[in-house]
ROSE-4610 file (N, C-alpha, C; in Angstrom, 1 decimal, always signed):
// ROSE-4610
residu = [X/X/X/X/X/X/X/X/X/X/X/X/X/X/X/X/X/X/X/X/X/X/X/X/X/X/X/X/X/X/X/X/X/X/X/X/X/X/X/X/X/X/X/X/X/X/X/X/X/X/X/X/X/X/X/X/X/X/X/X/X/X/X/X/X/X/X/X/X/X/X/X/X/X/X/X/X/X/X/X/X/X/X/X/X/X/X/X/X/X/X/X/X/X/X/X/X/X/X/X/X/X/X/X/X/X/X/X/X/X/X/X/X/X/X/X/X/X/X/X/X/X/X/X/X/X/X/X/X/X/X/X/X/X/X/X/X/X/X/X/X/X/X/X/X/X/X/X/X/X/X/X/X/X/X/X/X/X/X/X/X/X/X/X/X/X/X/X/X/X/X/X/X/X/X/X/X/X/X/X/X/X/X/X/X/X/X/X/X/X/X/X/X/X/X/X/X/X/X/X/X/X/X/X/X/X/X/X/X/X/X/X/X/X/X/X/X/X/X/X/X/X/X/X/X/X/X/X/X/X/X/X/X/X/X/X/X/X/X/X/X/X/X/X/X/X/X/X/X/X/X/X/X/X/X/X/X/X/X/X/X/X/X/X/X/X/X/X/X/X/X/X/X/X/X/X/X/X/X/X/X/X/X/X/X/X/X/X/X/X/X/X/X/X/X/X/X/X/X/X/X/X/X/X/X/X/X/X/X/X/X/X/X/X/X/X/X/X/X/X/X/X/X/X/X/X/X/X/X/X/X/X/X/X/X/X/X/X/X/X/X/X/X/X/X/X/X/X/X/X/X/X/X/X/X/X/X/X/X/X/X/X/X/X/X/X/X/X/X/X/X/X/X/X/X/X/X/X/X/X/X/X/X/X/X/X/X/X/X/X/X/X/X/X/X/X/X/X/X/X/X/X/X/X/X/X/X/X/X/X/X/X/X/X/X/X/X/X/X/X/X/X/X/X/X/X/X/X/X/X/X/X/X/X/X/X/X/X/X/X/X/X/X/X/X/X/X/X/X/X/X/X/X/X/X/X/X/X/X/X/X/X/X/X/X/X/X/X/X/X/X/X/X/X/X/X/X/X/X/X/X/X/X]
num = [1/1/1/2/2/2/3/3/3/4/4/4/5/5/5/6/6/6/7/7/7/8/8/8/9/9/9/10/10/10/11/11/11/12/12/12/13/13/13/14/14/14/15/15/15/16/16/16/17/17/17/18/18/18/19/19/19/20/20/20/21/21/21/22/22/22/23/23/23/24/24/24/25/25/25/26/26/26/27/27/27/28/28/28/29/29/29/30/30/30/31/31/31/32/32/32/33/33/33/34/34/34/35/35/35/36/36/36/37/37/37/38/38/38/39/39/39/40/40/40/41/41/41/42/42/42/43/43/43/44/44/44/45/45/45/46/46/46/47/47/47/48/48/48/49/49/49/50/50/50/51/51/51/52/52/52/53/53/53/54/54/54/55/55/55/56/56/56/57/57/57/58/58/58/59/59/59/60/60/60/61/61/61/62/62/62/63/63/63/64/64/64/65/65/65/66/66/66/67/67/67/68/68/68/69/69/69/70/70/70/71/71/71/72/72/72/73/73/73/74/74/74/75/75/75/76/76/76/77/77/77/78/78/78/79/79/79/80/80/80/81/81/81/82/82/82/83/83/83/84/84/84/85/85/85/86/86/86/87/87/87/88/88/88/89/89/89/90/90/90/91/91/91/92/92/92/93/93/93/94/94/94/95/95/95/96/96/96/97/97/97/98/98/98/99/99/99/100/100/100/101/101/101/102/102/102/103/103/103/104/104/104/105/105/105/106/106/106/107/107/107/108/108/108/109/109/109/110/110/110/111/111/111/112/112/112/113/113/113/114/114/114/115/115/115/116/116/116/117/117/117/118/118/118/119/119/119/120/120/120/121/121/121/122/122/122/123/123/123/124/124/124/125/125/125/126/126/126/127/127/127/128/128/128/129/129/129/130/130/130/131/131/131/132/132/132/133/133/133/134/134/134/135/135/135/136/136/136/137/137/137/138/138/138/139/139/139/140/140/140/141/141/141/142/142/142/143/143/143/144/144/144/145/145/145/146/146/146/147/147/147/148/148/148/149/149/149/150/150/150/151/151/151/152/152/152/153/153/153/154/154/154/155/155/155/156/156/156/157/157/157/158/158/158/159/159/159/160/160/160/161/161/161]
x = [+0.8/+0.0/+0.9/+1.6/+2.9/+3.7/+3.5/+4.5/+3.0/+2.2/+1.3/+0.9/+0.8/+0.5/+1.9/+3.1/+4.5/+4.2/+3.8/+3.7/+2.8/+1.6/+0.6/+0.9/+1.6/+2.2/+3.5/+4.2/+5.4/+4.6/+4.0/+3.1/+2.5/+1.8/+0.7/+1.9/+3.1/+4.3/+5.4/+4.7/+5.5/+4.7/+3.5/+2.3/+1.9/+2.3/+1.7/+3.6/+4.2/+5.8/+6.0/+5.3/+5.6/+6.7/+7.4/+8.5/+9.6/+9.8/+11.4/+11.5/+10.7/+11.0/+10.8/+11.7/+11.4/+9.9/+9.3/+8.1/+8.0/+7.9/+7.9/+6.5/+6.1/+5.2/+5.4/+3.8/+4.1/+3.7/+3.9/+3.4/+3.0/+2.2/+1.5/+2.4/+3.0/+3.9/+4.2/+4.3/+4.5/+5.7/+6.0/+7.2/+8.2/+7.4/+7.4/+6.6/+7.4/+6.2/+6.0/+4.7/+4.3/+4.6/+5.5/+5.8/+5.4/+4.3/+4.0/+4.8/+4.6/+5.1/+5.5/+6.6/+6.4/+5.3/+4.6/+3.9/+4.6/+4.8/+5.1/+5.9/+7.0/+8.0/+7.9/+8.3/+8.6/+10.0/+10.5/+11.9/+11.5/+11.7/+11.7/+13.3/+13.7/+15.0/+15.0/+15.8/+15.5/+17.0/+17.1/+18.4/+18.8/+20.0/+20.4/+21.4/+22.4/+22.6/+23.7/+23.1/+24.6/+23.4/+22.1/+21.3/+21.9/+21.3/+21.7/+21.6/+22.3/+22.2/+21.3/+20.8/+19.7/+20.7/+21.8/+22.2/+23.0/+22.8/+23.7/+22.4/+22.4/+21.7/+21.7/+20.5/+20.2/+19.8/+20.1/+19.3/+19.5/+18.5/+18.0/+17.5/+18.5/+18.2/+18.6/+16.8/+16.3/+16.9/+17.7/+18.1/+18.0/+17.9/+17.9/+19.4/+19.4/+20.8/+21.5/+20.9/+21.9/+21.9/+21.9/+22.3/+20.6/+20.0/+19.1/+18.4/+18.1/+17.2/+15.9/+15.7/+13.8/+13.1/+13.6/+13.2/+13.7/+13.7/+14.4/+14.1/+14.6/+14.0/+15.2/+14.5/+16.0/+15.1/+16.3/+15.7/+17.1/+16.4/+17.3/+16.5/+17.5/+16.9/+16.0/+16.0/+15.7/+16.4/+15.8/+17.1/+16.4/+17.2/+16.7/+17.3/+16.6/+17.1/+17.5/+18.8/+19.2/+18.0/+17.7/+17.3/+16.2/+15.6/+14.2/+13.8/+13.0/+12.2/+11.9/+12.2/+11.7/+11.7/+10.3/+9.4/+7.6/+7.6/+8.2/+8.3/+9.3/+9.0/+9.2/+8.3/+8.4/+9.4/+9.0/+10.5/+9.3/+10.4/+9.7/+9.9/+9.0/+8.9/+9.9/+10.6/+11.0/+11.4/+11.4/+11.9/+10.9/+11.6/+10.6/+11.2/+10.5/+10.9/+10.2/+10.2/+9.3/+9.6/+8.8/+9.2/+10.3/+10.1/+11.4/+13.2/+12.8/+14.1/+15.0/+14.0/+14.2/+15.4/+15.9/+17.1/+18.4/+17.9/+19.0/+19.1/+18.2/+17.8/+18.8/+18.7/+19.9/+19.2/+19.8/+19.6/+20.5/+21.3/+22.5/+22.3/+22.8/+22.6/+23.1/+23.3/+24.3/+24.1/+24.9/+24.5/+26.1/+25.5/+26.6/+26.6/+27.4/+27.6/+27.8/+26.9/+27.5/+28.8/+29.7/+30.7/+31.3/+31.3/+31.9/+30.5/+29.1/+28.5/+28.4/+28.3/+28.0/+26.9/+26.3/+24.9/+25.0/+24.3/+24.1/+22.4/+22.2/+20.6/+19.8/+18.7/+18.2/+17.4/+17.2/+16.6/+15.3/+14.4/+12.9/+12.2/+12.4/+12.3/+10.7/+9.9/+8.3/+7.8/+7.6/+7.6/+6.4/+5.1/+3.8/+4.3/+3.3/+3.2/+1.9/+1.5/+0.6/-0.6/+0.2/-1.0/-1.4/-1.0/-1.7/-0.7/+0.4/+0.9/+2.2/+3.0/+4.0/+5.1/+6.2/+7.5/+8.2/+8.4/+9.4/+10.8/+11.7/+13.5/+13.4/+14.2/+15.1/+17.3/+17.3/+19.1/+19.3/+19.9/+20.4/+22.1/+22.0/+23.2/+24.1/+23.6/+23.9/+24.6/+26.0/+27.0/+27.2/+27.1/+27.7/+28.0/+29.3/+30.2/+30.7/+32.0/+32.7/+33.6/+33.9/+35.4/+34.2/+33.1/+32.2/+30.8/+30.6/+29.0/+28.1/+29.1/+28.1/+27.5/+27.0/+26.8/+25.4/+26.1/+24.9/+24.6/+23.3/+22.6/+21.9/+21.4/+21.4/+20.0/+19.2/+17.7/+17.5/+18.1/+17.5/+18.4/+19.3/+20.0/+19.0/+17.8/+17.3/+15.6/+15.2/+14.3/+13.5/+12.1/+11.9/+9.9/+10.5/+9.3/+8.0]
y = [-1.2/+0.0/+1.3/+1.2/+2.4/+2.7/+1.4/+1.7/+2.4/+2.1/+2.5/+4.1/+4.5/+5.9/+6.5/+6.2/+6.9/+7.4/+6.1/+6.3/+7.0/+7.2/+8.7/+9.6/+10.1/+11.1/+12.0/+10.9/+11.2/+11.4/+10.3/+11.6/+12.4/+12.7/+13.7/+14.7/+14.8/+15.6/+16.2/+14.9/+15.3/+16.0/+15.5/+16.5/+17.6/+18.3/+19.2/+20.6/+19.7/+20.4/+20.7/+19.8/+19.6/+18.8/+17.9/+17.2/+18.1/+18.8/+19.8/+20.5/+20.3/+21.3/+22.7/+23.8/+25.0/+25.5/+26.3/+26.6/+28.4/+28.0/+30.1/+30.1/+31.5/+32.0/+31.7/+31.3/+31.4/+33.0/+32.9/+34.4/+33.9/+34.4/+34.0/+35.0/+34.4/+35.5/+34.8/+35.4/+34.9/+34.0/+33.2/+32.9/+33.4/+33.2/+34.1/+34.8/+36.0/+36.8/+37.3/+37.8/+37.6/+38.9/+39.1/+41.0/+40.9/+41.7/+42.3/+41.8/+41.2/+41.0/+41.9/+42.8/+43.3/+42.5/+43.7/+43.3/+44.1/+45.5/+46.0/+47.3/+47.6/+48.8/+49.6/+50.8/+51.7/+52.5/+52.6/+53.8/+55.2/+55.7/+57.2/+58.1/+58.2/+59.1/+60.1/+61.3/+62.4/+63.0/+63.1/+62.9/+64.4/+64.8/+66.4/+67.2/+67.2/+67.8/+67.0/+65.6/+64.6/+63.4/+63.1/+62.3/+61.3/+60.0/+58.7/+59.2/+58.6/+58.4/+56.6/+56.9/+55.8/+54.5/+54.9/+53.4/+52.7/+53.1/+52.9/+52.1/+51.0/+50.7/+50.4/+50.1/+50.4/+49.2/+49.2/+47.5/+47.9/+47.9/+47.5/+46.8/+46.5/+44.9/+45.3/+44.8/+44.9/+43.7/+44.0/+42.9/+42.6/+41.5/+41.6/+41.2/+41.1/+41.3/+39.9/+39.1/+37.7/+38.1/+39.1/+38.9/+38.2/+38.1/+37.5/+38.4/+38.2/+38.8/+39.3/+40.2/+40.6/+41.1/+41.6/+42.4/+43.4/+43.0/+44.0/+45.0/+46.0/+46.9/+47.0/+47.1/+47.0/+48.2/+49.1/+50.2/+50.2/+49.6/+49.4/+50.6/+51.1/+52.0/+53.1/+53.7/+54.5/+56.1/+57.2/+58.2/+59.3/+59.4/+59.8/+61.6/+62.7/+64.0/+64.5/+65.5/+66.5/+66.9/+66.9/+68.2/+67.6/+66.2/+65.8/+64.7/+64.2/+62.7/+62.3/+60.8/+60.0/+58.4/+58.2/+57.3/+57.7/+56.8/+55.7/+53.9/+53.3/+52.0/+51.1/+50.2/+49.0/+48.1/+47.4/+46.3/+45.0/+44.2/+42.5/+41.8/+41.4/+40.9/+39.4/+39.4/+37.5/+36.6/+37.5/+36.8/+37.3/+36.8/+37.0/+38.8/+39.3/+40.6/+40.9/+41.0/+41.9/+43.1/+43.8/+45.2/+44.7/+43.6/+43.7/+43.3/+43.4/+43.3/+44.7/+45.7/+47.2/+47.4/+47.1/+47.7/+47.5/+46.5/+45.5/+45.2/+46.2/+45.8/+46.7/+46.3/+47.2/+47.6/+48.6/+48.2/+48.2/+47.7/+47.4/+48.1/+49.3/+50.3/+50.0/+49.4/+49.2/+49.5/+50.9/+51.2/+50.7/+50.3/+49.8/+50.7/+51.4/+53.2/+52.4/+53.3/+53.3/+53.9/+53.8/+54.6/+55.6/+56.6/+58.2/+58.2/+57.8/+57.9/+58.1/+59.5/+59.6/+60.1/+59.9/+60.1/+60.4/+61.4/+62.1/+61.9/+61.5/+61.6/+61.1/+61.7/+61.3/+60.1/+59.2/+57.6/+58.4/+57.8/+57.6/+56.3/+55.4/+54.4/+54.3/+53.5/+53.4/+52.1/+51.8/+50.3/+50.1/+49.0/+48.5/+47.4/+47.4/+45.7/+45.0/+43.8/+42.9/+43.5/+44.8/+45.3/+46.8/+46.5/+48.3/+49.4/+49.2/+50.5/+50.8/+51.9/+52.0/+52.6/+52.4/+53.0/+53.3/+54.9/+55.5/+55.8/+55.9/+56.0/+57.2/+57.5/+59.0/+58.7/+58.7/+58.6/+59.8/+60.9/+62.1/+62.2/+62.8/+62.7/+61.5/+60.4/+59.4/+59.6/+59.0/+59.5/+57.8/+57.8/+56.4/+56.8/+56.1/+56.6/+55.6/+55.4/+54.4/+53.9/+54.9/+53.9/+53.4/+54.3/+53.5/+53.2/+52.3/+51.9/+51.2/+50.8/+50.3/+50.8/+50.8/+51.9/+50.5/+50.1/+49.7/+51.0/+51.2/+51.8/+51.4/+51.5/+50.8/+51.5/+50.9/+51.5/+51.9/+51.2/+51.9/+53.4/+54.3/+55.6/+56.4/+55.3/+56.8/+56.8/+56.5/+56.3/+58.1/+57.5/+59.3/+58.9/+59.7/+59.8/+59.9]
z = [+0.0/+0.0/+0.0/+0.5/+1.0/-0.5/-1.7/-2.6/-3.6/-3.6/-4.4/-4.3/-2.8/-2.4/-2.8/-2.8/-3.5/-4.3/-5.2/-6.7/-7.5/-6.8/-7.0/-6.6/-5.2/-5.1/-6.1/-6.6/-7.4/-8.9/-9.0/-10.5/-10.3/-9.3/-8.9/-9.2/-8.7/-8.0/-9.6/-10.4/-11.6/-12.5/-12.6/-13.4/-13.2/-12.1/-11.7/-11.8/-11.5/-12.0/-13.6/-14.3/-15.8/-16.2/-15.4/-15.8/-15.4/-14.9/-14.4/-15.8/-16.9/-18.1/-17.5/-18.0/-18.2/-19.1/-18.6/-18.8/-19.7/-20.7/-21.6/-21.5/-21.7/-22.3/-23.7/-24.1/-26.2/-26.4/-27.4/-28.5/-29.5/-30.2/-31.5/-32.5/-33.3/-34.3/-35.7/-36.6/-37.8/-37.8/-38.6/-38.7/-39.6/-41.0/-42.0/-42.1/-42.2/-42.3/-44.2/-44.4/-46.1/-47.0/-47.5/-47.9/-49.3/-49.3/-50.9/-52.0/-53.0/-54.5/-55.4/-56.1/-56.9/-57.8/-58.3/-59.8/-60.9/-60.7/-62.0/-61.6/-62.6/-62.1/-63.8/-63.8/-65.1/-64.7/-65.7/-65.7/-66.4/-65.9/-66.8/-66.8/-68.1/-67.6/-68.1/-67.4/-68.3/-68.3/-69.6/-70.3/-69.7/-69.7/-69.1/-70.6/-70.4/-71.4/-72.8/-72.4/-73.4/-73.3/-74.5/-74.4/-75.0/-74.9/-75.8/-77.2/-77.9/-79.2/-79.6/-81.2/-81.2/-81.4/-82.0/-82.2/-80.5/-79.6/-78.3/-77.5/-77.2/-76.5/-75.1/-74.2/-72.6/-71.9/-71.2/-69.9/-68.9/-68.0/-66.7/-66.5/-65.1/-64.5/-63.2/-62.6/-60.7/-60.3/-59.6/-58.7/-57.4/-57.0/-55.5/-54.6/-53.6/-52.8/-53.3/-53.3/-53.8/-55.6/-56.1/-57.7/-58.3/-57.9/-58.4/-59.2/-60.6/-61.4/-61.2/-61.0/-60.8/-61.8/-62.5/-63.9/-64.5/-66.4/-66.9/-67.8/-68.2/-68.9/-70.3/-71.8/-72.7/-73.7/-74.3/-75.1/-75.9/-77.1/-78.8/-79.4/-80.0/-81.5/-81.3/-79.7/-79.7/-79.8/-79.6/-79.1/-78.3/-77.2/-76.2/-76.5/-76.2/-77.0/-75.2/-75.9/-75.0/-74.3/-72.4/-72.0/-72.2/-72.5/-72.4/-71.8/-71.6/-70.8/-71.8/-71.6/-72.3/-71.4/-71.7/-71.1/-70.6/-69.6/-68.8/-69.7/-69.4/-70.3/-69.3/-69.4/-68.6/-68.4/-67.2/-66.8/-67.4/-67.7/-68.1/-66.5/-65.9/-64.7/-64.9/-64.0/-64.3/-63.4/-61.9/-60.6/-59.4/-58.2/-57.2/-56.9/-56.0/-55.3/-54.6/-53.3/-52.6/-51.6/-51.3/-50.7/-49.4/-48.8/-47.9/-48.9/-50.0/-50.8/-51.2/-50.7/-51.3/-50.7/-49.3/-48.6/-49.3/-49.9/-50.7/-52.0/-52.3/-53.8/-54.9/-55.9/-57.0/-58.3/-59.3/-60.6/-61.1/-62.0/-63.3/-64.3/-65.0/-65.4/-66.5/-68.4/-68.8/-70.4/-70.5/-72.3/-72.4/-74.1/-75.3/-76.0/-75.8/-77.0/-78.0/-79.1/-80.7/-81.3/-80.1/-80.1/-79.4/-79.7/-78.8/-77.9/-77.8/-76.9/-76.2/-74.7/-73.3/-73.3/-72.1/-72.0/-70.4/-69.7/-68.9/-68.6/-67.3/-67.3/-65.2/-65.5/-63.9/-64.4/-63.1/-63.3/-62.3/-63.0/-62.0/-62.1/-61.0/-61.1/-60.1/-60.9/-59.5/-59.9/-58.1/-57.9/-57.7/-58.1/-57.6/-57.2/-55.9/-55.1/-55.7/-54.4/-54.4/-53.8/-52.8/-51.7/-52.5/-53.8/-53.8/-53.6/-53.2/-52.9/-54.0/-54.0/-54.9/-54.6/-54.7/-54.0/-55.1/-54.8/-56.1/-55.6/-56.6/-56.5/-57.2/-57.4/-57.6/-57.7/-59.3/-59.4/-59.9/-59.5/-60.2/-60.8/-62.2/-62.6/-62.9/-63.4/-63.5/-65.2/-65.2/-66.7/-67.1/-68.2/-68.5/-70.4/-70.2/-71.8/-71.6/-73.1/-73.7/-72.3/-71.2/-70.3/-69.4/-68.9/-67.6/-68.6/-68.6/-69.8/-69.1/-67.2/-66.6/-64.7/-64.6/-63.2/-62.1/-61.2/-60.1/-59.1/-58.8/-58.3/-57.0/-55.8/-54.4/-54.5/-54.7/-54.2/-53.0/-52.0/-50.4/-50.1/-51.3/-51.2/-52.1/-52.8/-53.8/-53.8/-52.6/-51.9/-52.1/-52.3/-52.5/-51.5/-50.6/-49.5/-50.2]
């Protein structure tokens, strides 16, 4: 009888301790949490005083922090005039992105001069999500000619409130 009443007390003694485990509060929290999709971005540049020429061509390419492709923008055969805008033209969507990618996000900036080619110009870059909303960039004075033809850009420096 003596071993039987132990033996209810020592589980009574262990279920009511929890096993000597440590005991947390939970929280209910995401694990992952879910951040907006790009859907769709446009470029607009506006050339300053040394526009593209039509035979030099353009690509932009969104990237995210591991190099990963997000979408590109390519402008063949056009020509962009001194001192004007031209656009906006769309990116071809082709990877994932989402707004928590922006801190770390890039674009790859990269004309092929027709030659003597320099081109002087501001980037206006504007982002749509999944949720509706849109985040615009801002690159001022950005130069690309025959020695530099290629320029990466850091989206979370040209952030425009």
């Amino acid at each position: 009888m003596k071993t039987l009443l132990a033996i209810v007390v020592v589980a009574a003694a262990v279920g009511t301790s929890g096993c000597g485990a440590t005991r947390t509060a939970s929280t209910s929290r995401a694990v992952n949490p879910v951040y907006p999709t790009l859907t769709s971005a446009v470029g607009t540049f506006v050339s300053r005083d040394h526009g593209k020429d039509a035979d030099s061509s353009l690509t932009v390419e969104l990237l995210r922090s591991n190099a990963e492709l997000a979408g590109t923008l390519q402008v063949v055969g056009t020509k962009f005039d001194d001192n004007s805008s031209s656009g906006p033209f769309s990116f071809s969507m082709s990877g994932p992105f989402t707004t928590s990618d922006i801190d770390s996000g890039q674009l790859r900036v990269r004309l092929v001069p027709d030659g003597a080619d320099d081109w002087t110009f501001d980037l206006h870059l504007t982002t749509r999500y999944s949720d509706g909303t849109a985040r615009n960039f801002l690159w001022r004075d950005v130069r690309l000619d025959n020695t530099s033809p290629e320029r990466v850009l850091m989206l979370a420096l040209a952030r425009v409130p």
